[in-house]
VMD Tcl script that builds the backbone (N, CA, C; Angstrom):
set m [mol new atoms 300]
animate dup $m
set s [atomselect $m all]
$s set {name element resname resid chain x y z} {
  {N N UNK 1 A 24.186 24.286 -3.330}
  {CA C UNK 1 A 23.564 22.969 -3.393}
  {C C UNK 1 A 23.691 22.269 -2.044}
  {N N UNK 2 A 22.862 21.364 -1.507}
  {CA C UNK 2 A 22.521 20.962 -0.285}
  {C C UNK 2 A 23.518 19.540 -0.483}
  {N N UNK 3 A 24.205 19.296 0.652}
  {CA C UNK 3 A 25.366 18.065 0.776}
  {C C UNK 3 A 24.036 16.977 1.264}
  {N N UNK 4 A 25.014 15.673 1.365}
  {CA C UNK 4 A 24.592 14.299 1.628}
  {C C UNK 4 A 24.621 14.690 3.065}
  {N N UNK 5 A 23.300 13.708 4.030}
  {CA C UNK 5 A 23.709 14.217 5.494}
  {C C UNK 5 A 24.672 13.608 6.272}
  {N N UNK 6 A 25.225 13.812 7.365}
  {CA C UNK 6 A 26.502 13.171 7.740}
  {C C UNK 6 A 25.985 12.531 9.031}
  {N N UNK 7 A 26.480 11.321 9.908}
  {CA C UNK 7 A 26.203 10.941 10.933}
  {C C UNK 7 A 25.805 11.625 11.821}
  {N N UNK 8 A 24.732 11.057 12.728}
  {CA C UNK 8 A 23.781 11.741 13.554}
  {C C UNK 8 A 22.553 12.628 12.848}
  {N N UNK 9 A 22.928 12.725 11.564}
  {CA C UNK 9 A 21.467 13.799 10.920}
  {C C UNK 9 A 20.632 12.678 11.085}
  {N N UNK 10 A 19.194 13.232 11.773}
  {CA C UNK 10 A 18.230 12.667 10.770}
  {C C UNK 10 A 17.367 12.710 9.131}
  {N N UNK 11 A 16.849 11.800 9.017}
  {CA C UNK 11 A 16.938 12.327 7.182}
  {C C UNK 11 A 15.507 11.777 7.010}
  {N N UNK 12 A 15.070 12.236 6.060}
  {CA C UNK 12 A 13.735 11.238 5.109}
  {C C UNK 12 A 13.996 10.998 3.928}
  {N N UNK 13 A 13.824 10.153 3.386}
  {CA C UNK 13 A 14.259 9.922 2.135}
  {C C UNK 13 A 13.414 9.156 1.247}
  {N N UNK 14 A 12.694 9.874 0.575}
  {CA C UNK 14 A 11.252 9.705 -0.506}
  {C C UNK 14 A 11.520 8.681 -1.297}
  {N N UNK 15 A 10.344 7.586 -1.137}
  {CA C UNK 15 A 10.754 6.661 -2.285}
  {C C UNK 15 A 9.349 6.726 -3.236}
  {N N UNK 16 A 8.577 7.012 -2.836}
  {CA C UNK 16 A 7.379 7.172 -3.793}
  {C C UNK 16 A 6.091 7.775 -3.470}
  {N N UNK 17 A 5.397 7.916 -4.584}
  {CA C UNK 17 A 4.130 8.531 -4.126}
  {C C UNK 17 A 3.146 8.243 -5.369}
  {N N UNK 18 A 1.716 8.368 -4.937}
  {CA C UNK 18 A 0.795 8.646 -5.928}
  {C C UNK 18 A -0.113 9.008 -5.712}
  {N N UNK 19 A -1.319 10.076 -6.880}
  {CA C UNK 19 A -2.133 10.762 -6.607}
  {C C UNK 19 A -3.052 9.939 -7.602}
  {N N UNK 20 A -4.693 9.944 -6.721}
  {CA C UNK 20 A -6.019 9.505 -6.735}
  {C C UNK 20 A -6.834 10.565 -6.957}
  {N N UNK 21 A -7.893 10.116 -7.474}
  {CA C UNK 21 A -8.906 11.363 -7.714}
  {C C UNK 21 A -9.217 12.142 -6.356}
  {N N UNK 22 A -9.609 11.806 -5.651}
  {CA C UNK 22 A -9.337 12.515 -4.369}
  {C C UNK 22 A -8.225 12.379 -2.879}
  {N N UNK 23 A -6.683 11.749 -3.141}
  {CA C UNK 23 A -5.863 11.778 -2.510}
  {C C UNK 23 A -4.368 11.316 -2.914}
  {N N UNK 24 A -3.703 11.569 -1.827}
  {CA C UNK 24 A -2.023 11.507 -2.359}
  {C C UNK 24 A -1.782 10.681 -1.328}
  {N N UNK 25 A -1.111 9.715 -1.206}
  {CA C UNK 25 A 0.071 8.704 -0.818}
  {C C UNK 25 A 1.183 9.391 -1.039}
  {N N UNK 26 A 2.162 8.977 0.044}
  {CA C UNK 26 A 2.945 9.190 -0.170}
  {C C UNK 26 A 4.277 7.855 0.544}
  {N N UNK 27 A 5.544 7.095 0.441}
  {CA C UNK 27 A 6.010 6.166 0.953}
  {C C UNK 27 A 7.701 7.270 1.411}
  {N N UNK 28 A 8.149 6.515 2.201}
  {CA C UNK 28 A 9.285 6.693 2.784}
  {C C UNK 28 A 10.351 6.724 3.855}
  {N N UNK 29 A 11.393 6.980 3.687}
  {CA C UNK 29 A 12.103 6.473 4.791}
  {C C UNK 29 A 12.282 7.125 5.885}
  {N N UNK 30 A 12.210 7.549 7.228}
  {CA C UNK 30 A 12.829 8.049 8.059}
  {C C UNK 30 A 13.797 7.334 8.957}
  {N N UNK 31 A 15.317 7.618 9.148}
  {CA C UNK 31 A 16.289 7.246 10.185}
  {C C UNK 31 A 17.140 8.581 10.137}
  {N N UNK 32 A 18.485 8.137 10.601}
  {CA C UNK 32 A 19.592 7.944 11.139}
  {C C UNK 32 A 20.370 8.549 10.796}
  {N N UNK 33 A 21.167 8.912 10.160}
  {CA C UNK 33 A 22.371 8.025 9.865}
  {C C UNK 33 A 23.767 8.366 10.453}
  {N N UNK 34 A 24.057 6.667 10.568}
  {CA C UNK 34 A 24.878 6.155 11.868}
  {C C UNK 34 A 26.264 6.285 11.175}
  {N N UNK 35 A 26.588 5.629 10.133}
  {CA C UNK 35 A 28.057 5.670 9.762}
  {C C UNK 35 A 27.925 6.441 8.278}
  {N N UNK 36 A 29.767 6.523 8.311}
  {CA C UNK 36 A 29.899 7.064 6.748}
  {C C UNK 36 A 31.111 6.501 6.527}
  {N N UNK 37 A 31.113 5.852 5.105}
  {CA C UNK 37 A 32.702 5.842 4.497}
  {C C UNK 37 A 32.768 6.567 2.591}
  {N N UNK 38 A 33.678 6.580 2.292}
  {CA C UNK 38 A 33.892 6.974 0.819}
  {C C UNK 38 A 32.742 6.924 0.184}
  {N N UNK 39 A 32.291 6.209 -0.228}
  {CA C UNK 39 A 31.242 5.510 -0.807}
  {C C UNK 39 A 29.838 5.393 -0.226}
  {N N UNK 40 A 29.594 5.221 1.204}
  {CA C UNK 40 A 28.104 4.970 1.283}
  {C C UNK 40 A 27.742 5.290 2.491}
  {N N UNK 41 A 26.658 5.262 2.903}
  {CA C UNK 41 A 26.056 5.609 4.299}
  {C C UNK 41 A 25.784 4.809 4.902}
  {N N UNK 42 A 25.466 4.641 6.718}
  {CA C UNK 42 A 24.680 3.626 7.189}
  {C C UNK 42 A 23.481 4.157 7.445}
  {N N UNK 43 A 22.639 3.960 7.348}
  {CA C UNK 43 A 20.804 4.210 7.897}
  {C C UNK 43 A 20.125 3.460 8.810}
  {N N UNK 44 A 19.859 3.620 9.686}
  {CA C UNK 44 A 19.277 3.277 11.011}
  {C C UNK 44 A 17.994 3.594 11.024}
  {N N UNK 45 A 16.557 2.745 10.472}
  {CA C UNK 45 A 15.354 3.210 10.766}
  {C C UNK 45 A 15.196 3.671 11.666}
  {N N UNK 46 A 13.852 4.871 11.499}
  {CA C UNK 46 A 12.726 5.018 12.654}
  {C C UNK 46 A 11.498 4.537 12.474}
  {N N UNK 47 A 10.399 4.192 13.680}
  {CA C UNK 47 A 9.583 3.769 13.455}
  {C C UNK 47 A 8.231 4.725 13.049}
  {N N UNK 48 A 7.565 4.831 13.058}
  {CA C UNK 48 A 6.282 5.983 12.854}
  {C C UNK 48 A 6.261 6.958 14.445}
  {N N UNK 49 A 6.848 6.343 15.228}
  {CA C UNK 49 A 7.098 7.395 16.218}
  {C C UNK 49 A 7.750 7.812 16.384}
  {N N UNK 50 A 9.243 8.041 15.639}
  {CA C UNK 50 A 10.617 8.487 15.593}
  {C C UNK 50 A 11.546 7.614 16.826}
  {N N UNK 51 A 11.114 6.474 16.837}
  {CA C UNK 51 A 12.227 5.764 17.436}
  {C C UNK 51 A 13.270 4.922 16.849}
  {N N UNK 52 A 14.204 5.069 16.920}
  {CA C UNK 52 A 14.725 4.007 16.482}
  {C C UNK 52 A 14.644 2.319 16.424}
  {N N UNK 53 A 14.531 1.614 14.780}
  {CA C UNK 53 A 14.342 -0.014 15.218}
  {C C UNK 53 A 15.275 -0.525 15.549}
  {N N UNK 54 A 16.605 0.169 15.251}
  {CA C UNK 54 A 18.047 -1.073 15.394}
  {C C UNK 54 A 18.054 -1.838 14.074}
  {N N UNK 55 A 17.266 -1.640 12.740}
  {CA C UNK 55 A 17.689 -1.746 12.060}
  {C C UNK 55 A 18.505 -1.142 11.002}
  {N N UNK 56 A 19.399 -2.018 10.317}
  {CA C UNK 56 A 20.575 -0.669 9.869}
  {C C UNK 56 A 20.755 -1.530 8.596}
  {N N UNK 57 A 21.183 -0.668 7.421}
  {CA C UNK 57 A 20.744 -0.650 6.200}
  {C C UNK 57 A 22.542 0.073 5.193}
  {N N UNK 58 A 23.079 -0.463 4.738}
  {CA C UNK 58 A 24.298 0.373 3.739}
  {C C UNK 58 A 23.557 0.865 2.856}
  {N N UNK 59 A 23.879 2.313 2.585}
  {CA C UNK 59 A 22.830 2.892 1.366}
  {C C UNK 59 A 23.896 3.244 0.068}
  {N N UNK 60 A 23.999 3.283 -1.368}
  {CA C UNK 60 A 25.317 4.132 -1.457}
  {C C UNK 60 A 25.042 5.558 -1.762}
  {N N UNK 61 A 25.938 6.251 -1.825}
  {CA C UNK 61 A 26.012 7.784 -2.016}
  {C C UNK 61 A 25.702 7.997 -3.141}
  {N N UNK 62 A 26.232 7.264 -4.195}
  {CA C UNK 62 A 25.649 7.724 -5.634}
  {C C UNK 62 A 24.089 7.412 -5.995}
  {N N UNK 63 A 23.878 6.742 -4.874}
  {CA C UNK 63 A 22.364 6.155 -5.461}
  {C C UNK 63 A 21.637 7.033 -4.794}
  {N N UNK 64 A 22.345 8.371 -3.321}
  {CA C UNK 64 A 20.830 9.023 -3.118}
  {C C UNK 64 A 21.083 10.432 -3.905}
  {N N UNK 65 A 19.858 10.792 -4.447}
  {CA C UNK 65 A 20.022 12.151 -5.058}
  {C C UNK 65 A 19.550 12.962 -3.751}
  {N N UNK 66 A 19.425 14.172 -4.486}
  {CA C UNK 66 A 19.275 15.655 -3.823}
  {C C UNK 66 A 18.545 16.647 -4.824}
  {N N UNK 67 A 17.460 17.132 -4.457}
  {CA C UNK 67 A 16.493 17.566 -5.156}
  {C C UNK 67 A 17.022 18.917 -4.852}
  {N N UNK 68 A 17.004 19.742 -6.127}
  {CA C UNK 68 A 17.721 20.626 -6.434}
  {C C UNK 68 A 16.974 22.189 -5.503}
  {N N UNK 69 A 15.842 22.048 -6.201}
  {CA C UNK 69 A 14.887 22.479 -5.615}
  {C C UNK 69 A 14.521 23.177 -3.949}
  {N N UNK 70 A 14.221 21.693 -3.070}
  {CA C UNK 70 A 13.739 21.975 -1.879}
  {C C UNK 70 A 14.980 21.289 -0.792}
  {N N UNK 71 A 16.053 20.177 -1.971}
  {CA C UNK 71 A 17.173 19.813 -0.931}
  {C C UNK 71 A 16.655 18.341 -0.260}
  {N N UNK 72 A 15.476 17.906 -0.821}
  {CA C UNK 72 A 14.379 16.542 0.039}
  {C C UNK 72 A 15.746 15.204 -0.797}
  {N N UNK 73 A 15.362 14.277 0.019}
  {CA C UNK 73 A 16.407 13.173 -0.763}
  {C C UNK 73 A 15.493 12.001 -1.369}
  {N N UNK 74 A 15.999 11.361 -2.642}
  {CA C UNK 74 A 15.315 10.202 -3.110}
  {C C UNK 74 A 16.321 9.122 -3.519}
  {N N UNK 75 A 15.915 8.681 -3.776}
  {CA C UNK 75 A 16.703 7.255 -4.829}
  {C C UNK 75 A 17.256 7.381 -6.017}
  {N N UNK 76 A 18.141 7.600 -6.965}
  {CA C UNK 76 A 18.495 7.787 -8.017}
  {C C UNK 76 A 17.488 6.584 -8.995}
  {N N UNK 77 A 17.084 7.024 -10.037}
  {CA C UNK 77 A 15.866 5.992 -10.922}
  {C C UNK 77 A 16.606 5.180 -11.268}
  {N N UNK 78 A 17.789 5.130 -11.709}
  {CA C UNK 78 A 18.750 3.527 -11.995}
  {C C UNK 78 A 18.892 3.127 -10.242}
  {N N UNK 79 A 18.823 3.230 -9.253}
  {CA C UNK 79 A 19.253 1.980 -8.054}
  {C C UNK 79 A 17.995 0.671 -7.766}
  {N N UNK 80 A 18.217 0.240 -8.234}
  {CA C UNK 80 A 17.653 -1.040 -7.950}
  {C C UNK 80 A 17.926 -2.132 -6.636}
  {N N UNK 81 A 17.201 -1.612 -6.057}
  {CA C UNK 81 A 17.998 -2.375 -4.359}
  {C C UNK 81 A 17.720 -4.159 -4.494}
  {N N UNK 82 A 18.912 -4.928 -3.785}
  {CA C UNK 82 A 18.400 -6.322 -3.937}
  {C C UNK 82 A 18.570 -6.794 -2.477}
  {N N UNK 83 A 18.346 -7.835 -2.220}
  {CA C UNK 83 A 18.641 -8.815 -1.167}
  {C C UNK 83 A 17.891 -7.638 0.143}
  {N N UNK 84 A 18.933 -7.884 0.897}
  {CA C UNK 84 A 18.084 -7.235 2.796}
  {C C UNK 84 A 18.442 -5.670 2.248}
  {N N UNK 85 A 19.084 -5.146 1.484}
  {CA C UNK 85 A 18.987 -3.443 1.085}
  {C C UNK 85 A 17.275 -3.488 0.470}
  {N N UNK 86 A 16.607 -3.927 -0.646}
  {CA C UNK 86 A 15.055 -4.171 -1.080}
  {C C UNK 86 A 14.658 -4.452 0.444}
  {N N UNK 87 A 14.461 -5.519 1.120}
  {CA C UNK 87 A 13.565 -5.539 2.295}
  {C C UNK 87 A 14.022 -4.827 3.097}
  {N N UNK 88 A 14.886 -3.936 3.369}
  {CA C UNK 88 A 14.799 -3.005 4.778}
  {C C UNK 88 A 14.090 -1.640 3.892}
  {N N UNK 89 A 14.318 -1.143 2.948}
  {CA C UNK 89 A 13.484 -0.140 1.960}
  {C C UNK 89 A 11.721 -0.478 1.869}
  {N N UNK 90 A 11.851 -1.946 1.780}
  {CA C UNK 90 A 10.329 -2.070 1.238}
  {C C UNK 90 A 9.362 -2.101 3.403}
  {N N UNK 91 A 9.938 -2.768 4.311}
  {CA C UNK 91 A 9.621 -2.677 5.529}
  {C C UNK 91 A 9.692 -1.938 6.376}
  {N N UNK 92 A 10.699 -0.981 6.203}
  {CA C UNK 92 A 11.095 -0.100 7.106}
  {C C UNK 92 A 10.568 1.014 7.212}
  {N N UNK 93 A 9.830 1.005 5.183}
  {CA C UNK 93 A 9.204 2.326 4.815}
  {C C UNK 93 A 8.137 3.040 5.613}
  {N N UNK 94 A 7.320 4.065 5.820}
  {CA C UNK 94 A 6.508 4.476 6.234}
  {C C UNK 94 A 5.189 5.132 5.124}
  {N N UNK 95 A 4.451 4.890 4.737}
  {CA C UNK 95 A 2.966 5.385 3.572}
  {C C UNK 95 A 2.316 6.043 4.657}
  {N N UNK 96 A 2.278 7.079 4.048}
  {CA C UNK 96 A 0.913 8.538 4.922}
  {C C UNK 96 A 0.128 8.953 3.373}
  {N N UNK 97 A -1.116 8.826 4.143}
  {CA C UNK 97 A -1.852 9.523 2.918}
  {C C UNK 97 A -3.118 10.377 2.926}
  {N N UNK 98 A -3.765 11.153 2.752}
  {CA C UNK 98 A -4.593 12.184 3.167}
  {C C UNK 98 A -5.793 12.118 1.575}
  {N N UNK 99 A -7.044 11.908 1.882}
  {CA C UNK 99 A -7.661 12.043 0.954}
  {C C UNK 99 A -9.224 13.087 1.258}
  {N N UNK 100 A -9.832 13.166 0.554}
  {CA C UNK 100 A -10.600 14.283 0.430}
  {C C UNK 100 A -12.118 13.818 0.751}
}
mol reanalyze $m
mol bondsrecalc $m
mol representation Tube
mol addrep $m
């Protein structure tokens, strides 16, 4: 089974998607990540060009899963992000989408 990534990995981390009669969306995160303790990560966006914003984000560990599968990371369906954790998720995100 594929571990949580540790400082300095970069990561993506899927928060959603949806499919149209002729295309897929897809939303998510790309950074960082800068720190680690017991419990949680730090995440450091990138921008759509892989730079870093300098914004930085506590994520916790139990809230990211690991897809058994391909090893891709998401959100556990109970985390409900609030306060600047919701707006650095909902701004920071990146949507690519390809239609037909």
């Amino acid at each position: 089974m594929a571990a949580l990534p540790i400082p300095g990995q970069t990561i993506h981390l899927y928060l959603g998607g949806a499919v149209g009669h002729s295309c897929v969306v897809v939303e998510g995160l790309s950074g960082v990540v800068r720190k680690e303790t017991a419990k949680a990560l730090q995440i450091e966006a990138m921008n759509d060009y892989g730079q870093d914003t300098g914004r930085l984000c506590w994520l916790p560990k139990k809230a990211i899963k690991i897809d058994k599968k391909d090893g891709g990371l998401s959100l556990a369906h109970w985390f409900k992000p609030e306060g600047y954790t919701r707006w650095f998720l909902s701004h920071m995100s990146i949507m690519s989408g390809v239609s037909a």
